[in-house]
Every structure is written in structure tokens, then in C-alpha cells.
C-alpha positions in Angstrom: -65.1 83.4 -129.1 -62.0 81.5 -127.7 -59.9 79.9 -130.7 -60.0 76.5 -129.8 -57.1 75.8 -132.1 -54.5 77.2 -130.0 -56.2 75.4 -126.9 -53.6 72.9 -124.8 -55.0 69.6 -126.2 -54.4 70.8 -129.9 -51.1 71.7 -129.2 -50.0 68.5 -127.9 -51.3 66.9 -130.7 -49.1 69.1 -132.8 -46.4 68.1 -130.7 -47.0 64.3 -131.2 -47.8 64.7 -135.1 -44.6 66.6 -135.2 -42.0 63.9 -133.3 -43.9 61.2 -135.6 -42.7 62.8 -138.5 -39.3 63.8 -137.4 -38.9 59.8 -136.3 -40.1 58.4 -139.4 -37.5 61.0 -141.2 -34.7 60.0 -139.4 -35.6 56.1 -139.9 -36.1 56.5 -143.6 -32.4 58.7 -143.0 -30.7 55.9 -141.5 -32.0 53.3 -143.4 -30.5 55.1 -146.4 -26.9 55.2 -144.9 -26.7 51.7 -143.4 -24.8 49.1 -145.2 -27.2 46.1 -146.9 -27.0 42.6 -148.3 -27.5 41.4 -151.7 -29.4 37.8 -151.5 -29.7 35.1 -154.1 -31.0 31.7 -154.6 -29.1 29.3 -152.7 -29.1 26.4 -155.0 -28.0 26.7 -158.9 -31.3 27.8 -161.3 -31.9 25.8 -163.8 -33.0 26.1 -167.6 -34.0 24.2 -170.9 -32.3 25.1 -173.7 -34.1 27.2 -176.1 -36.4 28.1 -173.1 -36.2 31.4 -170.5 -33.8 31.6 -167.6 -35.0 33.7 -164.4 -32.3 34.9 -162.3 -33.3 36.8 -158.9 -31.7 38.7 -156.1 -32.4 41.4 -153.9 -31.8 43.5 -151.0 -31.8 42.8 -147.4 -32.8 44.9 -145.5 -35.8 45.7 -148.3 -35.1 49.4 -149.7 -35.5 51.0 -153.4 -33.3 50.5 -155.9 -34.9 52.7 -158.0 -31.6 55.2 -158.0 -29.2 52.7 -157.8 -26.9 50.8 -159.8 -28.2 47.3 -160.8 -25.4 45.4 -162.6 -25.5 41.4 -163.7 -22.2 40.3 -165.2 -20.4 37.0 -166.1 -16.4 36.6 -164.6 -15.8 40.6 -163.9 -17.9 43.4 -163.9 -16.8 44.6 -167.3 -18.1 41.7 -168.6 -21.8 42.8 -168.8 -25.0 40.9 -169.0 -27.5 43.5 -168.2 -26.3 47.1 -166.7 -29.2 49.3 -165.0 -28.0 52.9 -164.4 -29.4 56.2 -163.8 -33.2 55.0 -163.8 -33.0 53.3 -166.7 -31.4 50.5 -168.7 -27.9 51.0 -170.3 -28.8 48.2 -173.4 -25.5 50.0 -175.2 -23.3 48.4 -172.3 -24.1 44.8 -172.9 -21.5 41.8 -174.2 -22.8 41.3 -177.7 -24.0 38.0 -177.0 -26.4 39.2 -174.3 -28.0 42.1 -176.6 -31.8 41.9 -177.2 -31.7 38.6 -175.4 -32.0 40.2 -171.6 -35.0 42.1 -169.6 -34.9 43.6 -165.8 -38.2 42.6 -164.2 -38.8 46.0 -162.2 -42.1 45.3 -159.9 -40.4 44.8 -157.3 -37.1 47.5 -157.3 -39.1 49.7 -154.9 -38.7 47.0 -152.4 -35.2 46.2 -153.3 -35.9 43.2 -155.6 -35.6 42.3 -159.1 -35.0 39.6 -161.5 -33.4 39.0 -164.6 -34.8 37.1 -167.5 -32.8 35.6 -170.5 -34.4 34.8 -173.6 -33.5 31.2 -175.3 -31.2 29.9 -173.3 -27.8 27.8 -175.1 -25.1 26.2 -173.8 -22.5 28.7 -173.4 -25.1 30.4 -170.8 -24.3 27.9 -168.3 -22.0 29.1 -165.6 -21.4 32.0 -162.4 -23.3 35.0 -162.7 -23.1 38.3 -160.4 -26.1 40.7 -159.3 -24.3 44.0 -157.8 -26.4 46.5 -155.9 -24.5 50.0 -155.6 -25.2 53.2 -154.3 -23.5 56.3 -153.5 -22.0 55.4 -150.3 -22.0 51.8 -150.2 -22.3 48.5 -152.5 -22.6 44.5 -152.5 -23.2 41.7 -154.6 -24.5 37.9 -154.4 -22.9 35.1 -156.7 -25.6 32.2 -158.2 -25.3 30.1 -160.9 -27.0 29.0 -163.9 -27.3 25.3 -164.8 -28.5 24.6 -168.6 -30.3 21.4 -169.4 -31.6 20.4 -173.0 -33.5 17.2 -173.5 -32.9 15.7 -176.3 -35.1 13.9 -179.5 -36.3 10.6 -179.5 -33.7 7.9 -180.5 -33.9 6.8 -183.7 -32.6 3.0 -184.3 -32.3 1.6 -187.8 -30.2 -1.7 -188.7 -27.6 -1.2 -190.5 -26.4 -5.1 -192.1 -24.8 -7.7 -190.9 -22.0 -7.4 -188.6 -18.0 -8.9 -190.4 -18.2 -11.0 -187.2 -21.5 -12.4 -187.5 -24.5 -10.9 -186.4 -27.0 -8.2 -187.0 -25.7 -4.4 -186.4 -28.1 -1.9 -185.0 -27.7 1.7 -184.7 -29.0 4.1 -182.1 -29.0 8.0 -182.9 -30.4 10.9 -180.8 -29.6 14.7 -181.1 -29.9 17.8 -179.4 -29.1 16.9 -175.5 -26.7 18.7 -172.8 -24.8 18.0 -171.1 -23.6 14.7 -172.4 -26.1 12.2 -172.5 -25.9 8.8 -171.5 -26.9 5.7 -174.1 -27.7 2.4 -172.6 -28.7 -1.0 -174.0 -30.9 -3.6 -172.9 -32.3 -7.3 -173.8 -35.4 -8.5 -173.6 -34.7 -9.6 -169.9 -33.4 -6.0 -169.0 -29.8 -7.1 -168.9 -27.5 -4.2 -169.9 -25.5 -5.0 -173.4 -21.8 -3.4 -173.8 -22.2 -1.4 -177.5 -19.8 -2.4 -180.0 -19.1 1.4 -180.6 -19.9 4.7 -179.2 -19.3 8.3 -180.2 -21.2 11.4 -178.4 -20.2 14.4 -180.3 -20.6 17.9 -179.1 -21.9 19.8 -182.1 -21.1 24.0 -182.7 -24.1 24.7 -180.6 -22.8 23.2 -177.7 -25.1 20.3 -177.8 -24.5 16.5 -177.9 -25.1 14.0 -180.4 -25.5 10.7 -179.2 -24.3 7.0 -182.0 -24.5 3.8 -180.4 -24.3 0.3 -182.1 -24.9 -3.0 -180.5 -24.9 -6.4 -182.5 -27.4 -9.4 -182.3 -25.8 -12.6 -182.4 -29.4 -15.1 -181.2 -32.8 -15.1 -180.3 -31.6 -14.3 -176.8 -30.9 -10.8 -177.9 -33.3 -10.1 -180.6 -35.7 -8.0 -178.6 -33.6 -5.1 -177.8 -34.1 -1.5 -176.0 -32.1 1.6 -176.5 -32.4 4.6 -174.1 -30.6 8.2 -174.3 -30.7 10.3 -170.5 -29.8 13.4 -169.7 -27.7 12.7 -166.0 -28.6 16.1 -164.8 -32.0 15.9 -164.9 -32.8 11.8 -164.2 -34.5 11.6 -167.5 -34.3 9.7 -171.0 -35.9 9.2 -173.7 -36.3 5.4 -175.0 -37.1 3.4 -177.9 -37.5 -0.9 -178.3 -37.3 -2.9 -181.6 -37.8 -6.4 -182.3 -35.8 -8.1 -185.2 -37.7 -11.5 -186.7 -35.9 -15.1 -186.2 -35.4 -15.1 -190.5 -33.0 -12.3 -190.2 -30.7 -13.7 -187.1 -27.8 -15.9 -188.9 -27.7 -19.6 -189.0 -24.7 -21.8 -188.9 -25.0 -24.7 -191.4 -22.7 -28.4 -191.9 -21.4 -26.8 -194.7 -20.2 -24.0 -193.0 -18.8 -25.8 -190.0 -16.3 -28.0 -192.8 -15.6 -24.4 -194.6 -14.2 -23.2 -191.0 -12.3 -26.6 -190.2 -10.3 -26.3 -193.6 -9.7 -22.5 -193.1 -8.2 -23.6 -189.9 -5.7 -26.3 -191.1 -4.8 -23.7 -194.0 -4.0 -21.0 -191.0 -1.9 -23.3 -189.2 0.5 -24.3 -192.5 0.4 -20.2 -192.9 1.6 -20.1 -189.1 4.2 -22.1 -189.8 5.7 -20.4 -192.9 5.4 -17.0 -190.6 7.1 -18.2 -188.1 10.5 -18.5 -190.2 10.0 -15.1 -191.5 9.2 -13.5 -188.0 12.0 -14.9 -186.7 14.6 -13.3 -189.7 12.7 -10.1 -189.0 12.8 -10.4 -185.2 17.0 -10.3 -185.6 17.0 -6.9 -187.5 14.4 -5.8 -185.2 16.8 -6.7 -182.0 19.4 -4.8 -184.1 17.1 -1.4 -185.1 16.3 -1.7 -181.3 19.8 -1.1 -179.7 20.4 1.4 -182.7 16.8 3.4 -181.3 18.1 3.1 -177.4 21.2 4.3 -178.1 19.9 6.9 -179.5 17.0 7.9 -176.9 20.1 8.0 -174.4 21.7 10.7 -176.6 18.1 12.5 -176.1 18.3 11.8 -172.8 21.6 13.7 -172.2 20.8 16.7 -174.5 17.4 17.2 -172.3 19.3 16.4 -169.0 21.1 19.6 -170.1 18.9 22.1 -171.1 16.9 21.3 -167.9 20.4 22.4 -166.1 20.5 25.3 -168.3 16.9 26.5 -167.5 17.5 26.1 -163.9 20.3 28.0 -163.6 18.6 31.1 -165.8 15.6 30.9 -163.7 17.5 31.1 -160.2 19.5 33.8 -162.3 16.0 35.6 -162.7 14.9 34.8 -158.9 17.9 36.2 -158.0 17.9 39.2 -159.7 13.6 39.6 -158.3 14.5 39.4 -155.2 16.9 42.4 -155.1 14.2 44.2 -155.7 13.2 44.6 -152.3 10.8 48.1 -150.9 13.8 49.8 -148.9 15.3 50.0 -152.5 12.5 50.6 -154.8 10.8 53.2 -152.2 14.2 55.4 -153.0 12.8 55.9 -156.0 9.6 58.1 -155.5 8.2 60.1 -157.3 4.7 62.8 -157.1 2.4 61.3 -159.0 -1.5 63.5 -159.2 -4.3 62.6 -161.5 -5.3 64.0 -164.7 -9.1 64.8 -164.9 -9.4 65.2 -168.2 -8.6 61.1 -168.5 -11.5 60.2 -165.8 -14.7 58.7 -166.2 -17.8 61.0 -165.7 -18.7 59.1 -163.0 -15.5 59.9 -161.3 -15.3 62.9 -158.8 -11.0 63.8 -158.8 -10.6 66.0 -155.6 -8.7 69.8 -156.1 -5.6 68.6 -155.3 -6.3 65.9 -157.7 -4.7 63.4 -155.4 -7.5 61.3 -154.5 -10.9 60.2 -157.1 -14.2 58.9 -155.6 -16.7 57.2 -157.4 -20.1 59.2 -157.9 -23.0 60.5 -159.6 -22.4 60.9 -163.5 -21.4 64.6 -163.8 -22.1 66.8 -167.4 -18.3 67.0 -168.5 -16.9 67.3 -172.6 -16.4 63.5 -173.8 -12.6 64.3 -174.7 -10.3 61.6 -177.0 -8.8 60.6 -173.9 -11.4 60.3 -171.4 -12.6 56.9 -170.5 -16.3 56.4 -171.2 -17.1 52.5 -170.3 -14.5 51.8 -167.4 -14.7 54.1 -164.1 -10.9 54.4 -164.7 -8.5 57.8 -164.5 -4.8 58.0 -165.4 -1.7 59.9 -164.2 -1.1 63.3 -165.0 2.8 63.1 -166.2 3.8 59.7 -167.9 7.5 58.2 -168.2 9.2 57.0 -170.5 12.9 55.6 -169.0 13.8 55.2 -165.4 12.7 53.7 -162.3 9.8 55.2 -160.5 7.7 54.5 -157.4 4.6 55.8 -155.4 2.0 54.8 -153.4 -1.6 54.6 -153.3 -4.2 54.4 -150.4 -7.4 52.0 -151.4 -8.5 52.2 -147.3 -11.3 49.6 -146.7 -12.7 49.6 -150.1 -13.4 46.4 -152.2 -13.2 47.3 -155.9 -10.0 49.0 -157.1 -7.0 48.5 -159.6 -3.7 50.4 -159.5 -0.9 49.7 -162.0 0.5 51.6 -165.1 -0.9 51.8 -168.6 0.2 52.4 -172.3 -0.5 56.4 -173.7 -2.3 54.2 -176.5 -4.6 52.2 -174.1 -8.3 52.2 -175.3 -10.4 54.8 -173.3 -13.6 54.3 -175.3 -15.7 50.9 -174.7 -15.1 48.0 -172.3 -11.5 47.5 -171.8 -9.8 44.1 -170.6 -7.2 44.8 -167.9 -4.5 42.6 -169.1 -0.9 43.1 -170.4 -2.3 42.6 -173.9 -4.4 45.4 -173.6 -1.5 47.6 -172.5 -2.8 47.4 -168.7 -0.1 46.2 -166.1 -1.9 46.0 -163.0 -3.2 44.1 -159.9 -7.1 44.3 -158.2 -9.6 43.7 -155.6 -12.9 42.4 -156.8 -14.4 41.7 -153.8 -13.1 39.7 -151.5 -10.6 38.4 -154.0 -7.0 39.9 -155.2 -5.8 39.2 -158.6 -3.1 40.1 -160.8 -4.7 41.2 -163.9 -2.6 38.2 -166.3 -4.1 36.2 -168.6 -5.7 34.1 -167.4 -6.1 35.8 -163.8 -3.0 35.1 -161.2 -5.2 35.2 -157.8 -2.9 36.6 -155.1 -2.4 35.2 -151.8 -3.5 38.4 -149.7 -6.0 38.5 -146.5 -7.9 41.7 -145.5 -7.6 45.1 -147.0 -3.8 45.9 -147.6 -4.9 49.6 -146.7 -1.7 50.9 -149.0 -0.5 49.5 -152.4 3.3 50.6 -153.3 3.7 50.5 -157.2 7.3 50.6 -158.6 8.1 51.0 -162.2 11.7 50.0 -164.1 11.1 51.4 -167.6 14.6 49.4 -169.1 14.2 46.6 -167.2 10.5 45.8 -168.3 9.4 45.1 -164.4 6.2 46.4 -162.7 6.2 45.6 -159.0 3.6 45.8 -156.2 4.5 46.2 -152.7 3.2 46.2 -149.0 5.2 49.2 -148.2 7.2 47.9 -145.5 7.2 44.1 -146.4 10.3 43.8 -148.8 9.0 41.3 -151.1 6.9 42.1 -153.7 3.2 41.5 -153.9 3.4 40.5 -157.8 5.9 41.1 -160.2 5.2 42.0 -164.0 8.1 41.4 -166.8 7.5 42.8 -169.9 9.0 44.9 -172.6 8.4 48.5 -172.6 7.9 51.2 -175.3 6.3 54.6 -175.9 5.1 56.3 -173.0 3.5 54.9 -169.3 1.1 56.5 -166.9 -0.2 55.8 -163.8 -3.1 53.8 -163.9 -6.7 53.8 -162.1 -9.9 51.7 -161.6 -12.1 53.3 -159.4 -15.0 52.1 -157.5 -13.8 52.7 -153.9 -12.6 55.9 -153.2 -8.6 55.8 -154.5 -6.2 58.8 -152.7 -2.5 59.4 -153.9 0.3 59.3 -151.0 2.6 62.4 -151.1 
């Protein structure tokens, strides 16, 4: 009997089954390698306070996430709200403020979308948040932002006496409200009353306190409103009293004669004060000329310490701008990495002149290898001289490059600031900063493809360059001691120019 499986038909269905598969493999293939788009929410979210917050994003084109790197963070990415790594989520990374107050919602990761949820919501929650997708070969991120609302209590009015000027005094109070509330009052014909004082007082929590007093002179103000709204969200809360004719104040004949003698007795005390103003006026005239003369001595000593701080800041501009890159790049040195310094994360090549980002590798945690920040250091430090070299960032979008203190903190989140022992400058993005405090952001368009960093140990000066373009990028002045390296942050791949 003839095998039929071998026949012609079968084996062009074998054919066809097999080019299926092959296409779908090299769809799923591509899809992998492409670039994608993180999407949020267009508009801010909003939340209560003391309530949940539900922050979203996700991918575009859809894709898992499942082995990627899911980050939320506040200003910079050190600054974590909720880090998902390596399948799983990395709760030890978190700020402190953010610690069993966060959850990833993961139903949707295999499509590429998930969502954030933070747990009773305060005041200092309000503000810019950042999702980042990231994968071996390629990243993004979407900004959105996080409004915080709180409706506050019902207002509580109480009278509080008679007013010194006549009049009854009533009192408003309401707590508990953000941002700051607004307090209105109104008659009995729904005509707005100016309060006789106000004070809305932010409390430690971050919310407002609302006190308003008004005074009732007359019946045309005894029925009175008082409302507390929150601006943000159109709403109030409101509360109405009603004070009886007996307690309104009455002006009797008796009281009328009362105010006619205090006024002749004011005008004979007028009189008697005008002869002493007018002594004290002359001394006054006198103390005057003595005060202006004096302000113009000011004057003249301020007139020349503004000359003198000119002159040492043209002094110090002058002295910058010597500094240009035909004389700094004399000055180069051969800078490689030390891998005993990088992150796990961190791949440093043989020649250990160039350091990708990649999957966490199964090295020995040493004392000076970074564990929190995907950062790596020079192999030889300095301490004295002037050095300079040159490092290639290419098209990538998150990098740092600068010089750090031997002392500089490898384990935990590190703050790249001068303070921290970190001179250095970044891009985050599509922003470039100078890692002060707070941030300097730099005036720099597209990828500067090459970063020159120069180094003048006695002068206290760190300098960043367009190699080529003799003015400095940014200049750092500090005051140097113990020993420098060359310094890393690594999420685009970083190579060292010979």
C-alpha cells in the first residue's frame, strides 16, 4: 500500500505549515528588537487624601514586560517609588516613604501594561512621576502627574462676644482641606461680607486649616452663611446660623451724650498734643539728618564692595576662560575601568575601555563594588595634577561622566552631587544637567556623541568639554583632597577614547 503521507498534497502542506511558523518567528523576532513607546494618561490623575492613587502606563506597540525592567520614580531614577526587576519586585529599593505603601498591578504585563497603586495618599504625594520601560537593547519612559485633593470637615461657627467696635464676632473653623481652601461669607441676601480676619494654616501633614471671623453690626446681617471650598475640585462645604434681635447691640440717649462728651474731651487732648508733637517733631527733624547721613556712609561702603566683587568675579571669568580644550586636551591621560568597582548589572568589555548595561551577572559583592547605582569607576585615581580624557556616550540617553571621591558610598542609593563626593554632569533623557544642588540644566541640543572631562587637582576645577569647542560645557570649583577617580553611570553603553 502507497504511504499517503509522502504523497504531493501532504507535502505542500508541510511546506505551508512550515513558512507559517518561520513568519510568525521572525515577527515575534522583530517585534522584540524594534524600539517602543511608553504611554500615559494625558491629563494629571487625581486622588483624595487618605484614599488610593492609580497610576498607569504601558507599551505601545503591546509586548511583555514580563522580563523587563519596570521602574516608577519621583525627580531621577534613583529616587524610587516602586522598582520591578528580574520577574519580580525589588521592595528593598524603595524611598522609605514609599515602603509598604506601593503595589504593581501585573494582569496586564503580558500585554505591556501595568499600573501602580499607592496606598493613603498625603500631601507630599502630589507632583511628577516617571514609569520607565527597559530592556536589554532598548528603553523609554512616559512622565504624568499626580494631583492630591482632600476635602475638608464641615465648618464649625461659634460666636465668640462682642466685637471692641461694636458688634457681634463670629467664628468659622474647618480642618483637614488641600490645597488651600477658600472661606467665603454671605448675608441673608447672598451678598458677600469682607471677614474681619483670616488665617489658613498649613498644618505638619500638609493640610490646611481654615479661621474666619466676620462681625454683625444689624438685623441686616444677622442671618449669616459661611462656606469652606476646595478650588481644585469646585466643591465646599457650608454651614448658616441665625443670631436673635436681643443679642444685636442697641444704641441708647444715654449713650449718644456719653459719645458727645468723649468727643469734646478728645479735642482739649488734641490740643495739648499738638504742643508736644511739635517739640518732638524738631528732635525728630534733627535724629533724621543724623540717620541720612548715615545711610549715605552705608551707601558708599556697599557702593564699594559691589566694585570689589566685580572685579574678583571678572578676575575668576578671566582665569575660566583660559581654560580653553586646545589647552586642557594637552593634558591626557589613559584612563580604563576597574571591574571590581562595577555594578552587577554592568558588562566592562576586555579591554575594559567600554561598560554596557545588561543582565545581572553572579559576581563577589566586594567593599567597593556598587550595588544600588549601575555606576563603575576608574582603575588608577589622582591625587595632584591636571588630567584629561574623553569619553564616548554615542546616541544613548542615560549616562553621567565626572570624577568621584575614593570614599564615595558604593552601597545603597547614592545622590550625584558635590556633597556626596560626585562631580559630574548627565543626560536623563532628553535633558542635560550638571549634577549641583539643586540641578544646573545645561543648555545642550542632541547627543554630544563625545564628552571631554579635564581635572585640575590644585586648582579645585572639573571641566566638561565638546572636544573641539574651546569653552567649557560646565565648570565645577571645589576643594580637593584625598584621592579622585574617574567616575561612571551607566545605562547607555559608555566606551573610553584612547
Amino acid at each position: 500500500m502507497e504511504d499517503s503521507s509522502w504523497s504531493p498534497g501532504a507535502a505542500r502542506s508541510r511546506l505551508l505549515l512550515s513558512r507559517t511558523v518561520f513568519l510568525i518567528s521572525l515577527h515575534i523576532h522583530q517585534l522584540g528588537s524594534e524600539s517602543f513607546k511608553v504611554i500615559g494618561p494625558d491629563r494629571p490623575i487625581r486622588a483624595l487624601v487618605g484614599e488610593d492613587a492609580l497610576l498607569s502606563c504601558n507599551l505601545s506597540p503591546q509586548m511583555s514586560a514580563e522580563h523587563m525592567e519596570v521602574r516608577w520614580f519621583r525627580s531621577s531614577f534613583s529616587t524610587v517609588v516602586h522598582l520591578y526587576r528580574d520577574g519580580r519586585d525589588q521592595a528593598d529599593q524603595q524611598m522609605a516613604p514609599y515602603r509598604s505603601r506601593t503595589k504593581l498591578l501585573k494582569d496586564g504585563i503580558a500585554n505591556g501594561s501595568v499600573s501602580l497603586s499607592i496606598y493613603n495618599i498625603t500631601p507630599s504625594d502630589e507632583g511628577t512621576y516617571g514609569c520607565l520601560f527597559q530592556s536589554p537593547s532598548f528603553y523609554n519612559e512616559a512622565i504624568l502627574e499626580l494631583q492630591v485633593t482632600g476635602l475638608g470637615a464641615n465648618p464649625h461657627l461659634s460666636v465668640d462676644g462682642y466685637d471692641r467696635d461694636g458688634g457681634i464676632r463670629v467664628v468659622c473653623q474647618s480642618a483637614g482641606w488641600y490645597p488651600e481652601p477658600r472661606v467665603l461669607w454671605r448675608d441673608a441676601r447672598g451678598q458677600q461680607l469682607a471677614p474681619a480676619t483670616e488665617e489658613i494654616s498649613r498644618e505638619a501633614d500638609g493640610l490646611f486649616n481654615a479661621h474666619s471671623a466676620a462681625v454683625v453690626t444689624d438685623a441686616s446681617t444677622q442671618n449669616l452663611s459661611c462656606s469652606v471650598s476646595n478650588p481644585r475640585l469646585g466643591q465646599g462645604r457650608r454651614v448658616a446660623l441665625h443670631i436673635a434681635d436681643v443679642f444685636l447691640p442697641r444704641i441708647s440717649p444715654s449713650q449718644v451724650a456719653l459719645a458727645v462728651a468723649l468727643a469734646g474731651v478728645s479735642c482739649l487732648l488734641a490740643l495739648a498734643g499738638y504742643g508736644f508733637w511739635k517739640q518732638h517733631r524738631e528732635k525728630e527733624s534733627l535724629r533724621s539728618e543724623m540717620e541720612k547721613e548715615k545711610g549715605n556712609l552705608q551707601a558708599e561702603l556697599e557702593k564699594e564692595r559691589e566694585i570689589l566683587r566685580a572685579e574678583l568675579k571678572n578676575e575668576r571669568e578671566k582665569s575660566l576662560a583660559e581654560l580653553g580644550w586646545s589647552r586642557v586636551s594637552k593634558n591626557a591621560v589613559n584612563v580604563i575601568l576597574d571591574p571590581d568597582t562595577a555594578h552587577p548589572s554592568l558588562e566592562v568589555s576586555e579591554s575594559r575601555r567600554s561598560v554596557k548595561w545588561g543582565l545581572r551577572q553572579d559576581v563577589s559583592d566586594k567593599p567597593q563594588r556598587f550595588d544600588c547605582e549601575t555606576c563603575v569607576l576608574g582603575s588608577g585615581g589622582f591625587t595632584s595634577g591636571r588630567h584629561y580624557w574623553e569619553v564616548e556616550v554615542g546616541g544613548g540617553r542615560t549616562w553621567a561622566v565626572g570624577v568621584a571621591r575614593e570614599t564615595v558610598r558604593r552601597k545603597g542609593w547614592i545622590k550625584f552631587s558635590p556633597d556626596e563626593g560626585i562631580w559630574a554632569v548627565d543626560q536623563c533623557g532628553s535633558h542635560y544637567r550638571a549634577r549641583t544642588t539643586p540641578e544646573t540644566l545645561l543648555p545642550l541640543t542632541g547627543s554630544p556623541g563625545r564628552i571631554g572631562v579635564y581635572l585640575d587637582y590644585e586648582e579645585g576645577l572639573v571641566s566638561f568639554y565638546h572636544p573641539g569647542m574651546e569653552a567649557p560645557i560646565y565648570t565645577f570649583t571645589s576643594s580637593f583632597s584625598g584621592m579622585l577617580y574617574p567616575f561612571f553611570w551607566v545605562y547607555s553603553p559608555v566606551t573610553l577614547c584612547p
